[in-house]
C-alpha positions in Angstrom: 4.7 24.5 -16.6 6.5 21.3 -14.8 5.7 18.2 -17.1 3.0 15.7 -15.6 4.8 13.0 -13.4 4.4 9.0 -14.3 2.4 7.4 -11.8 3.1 4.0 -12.8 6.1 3.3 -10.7 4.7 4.5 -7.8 1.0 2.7 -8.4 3.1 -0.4 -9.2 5.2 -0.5 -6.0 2.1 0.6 -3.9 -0.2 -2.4 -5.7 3.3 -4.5 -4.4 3.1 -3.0 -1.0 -0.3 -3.3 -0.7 -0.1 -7.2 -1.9 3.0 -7.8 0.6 0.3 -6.7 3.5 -2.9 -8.3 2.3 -0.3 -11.9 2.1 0.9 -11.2 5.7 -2.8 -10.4 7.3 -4.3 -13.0 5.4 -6.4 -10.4 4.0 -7.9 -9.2 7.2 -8.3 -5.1 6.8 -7.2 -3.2 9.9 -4.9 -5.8 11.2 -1.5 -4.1 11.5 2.2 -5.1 10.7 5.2 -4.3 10.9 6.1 -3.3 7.4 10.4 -2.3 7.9 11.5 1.0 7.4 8.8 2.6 5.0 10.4 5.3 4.6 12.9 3.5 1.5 9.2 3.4 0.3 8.0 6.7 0.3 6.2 7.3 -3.0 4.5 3.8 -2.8 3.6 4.7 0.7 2.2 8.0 -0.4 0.4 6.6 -3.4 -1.1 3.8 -1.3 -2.6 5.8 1.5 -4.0 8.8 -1.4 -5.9 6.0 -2.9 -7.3 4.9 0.3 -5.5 1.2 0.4 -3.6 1.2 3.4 -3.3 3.2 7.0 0.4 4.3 8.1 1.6 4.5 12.0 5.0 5.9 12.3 7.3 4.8 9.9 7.2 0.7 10.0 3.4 -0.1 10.9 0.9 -0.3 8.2 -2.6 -1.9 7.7 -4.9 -2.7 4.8 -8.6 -0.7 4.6 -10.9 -3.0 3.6 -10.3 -0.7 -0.4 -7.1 -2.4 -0.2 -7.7 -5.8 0.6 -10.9 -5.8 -2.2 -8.2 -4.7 -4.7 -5.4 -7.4 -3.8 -8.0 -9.9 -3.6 -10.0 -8.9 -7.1 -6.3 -8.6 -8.8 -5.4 -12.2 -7.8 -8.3 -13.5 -9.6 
């Protein structure tokens, strides 16, 4: 049996990820941007969308749900 895989590097760069879009939308879900190339981002990416935080188009575009903006605006308090 494979051992269980750490999620916290992945839920760590994702919360980054997810705080990098919510700063450059000024917290407005849905509003897309033009993230670079996220595929040096992968598991973040991955972890992000799973939890329902972001939307992905290709591999640069990316947009917060409104899940994701609540969460980067609740963890800045």
């Amino acid at each position: 049996m494979p051992d269980p895989v750490d999620e916290r590097p992945q839920q760590q760069d994702a919360c980054k990820l997810v705080h990098a879009l919510y700063t450059a939308t000024e917290g407005r879900p849905m509003d897309w941007r033009v993230m670079g190339d996220l595929a040096d981002k992968r598991a973040a990416v991955a972890y992000a969308v799973e939890q329902g935080w972001i939307v992905v188009e290709g591999e640069s575009r990316a947009c917060l749900t409104a899940k994701g903006a609540t969460l980067a605006r609740q963890s800045q308090l």
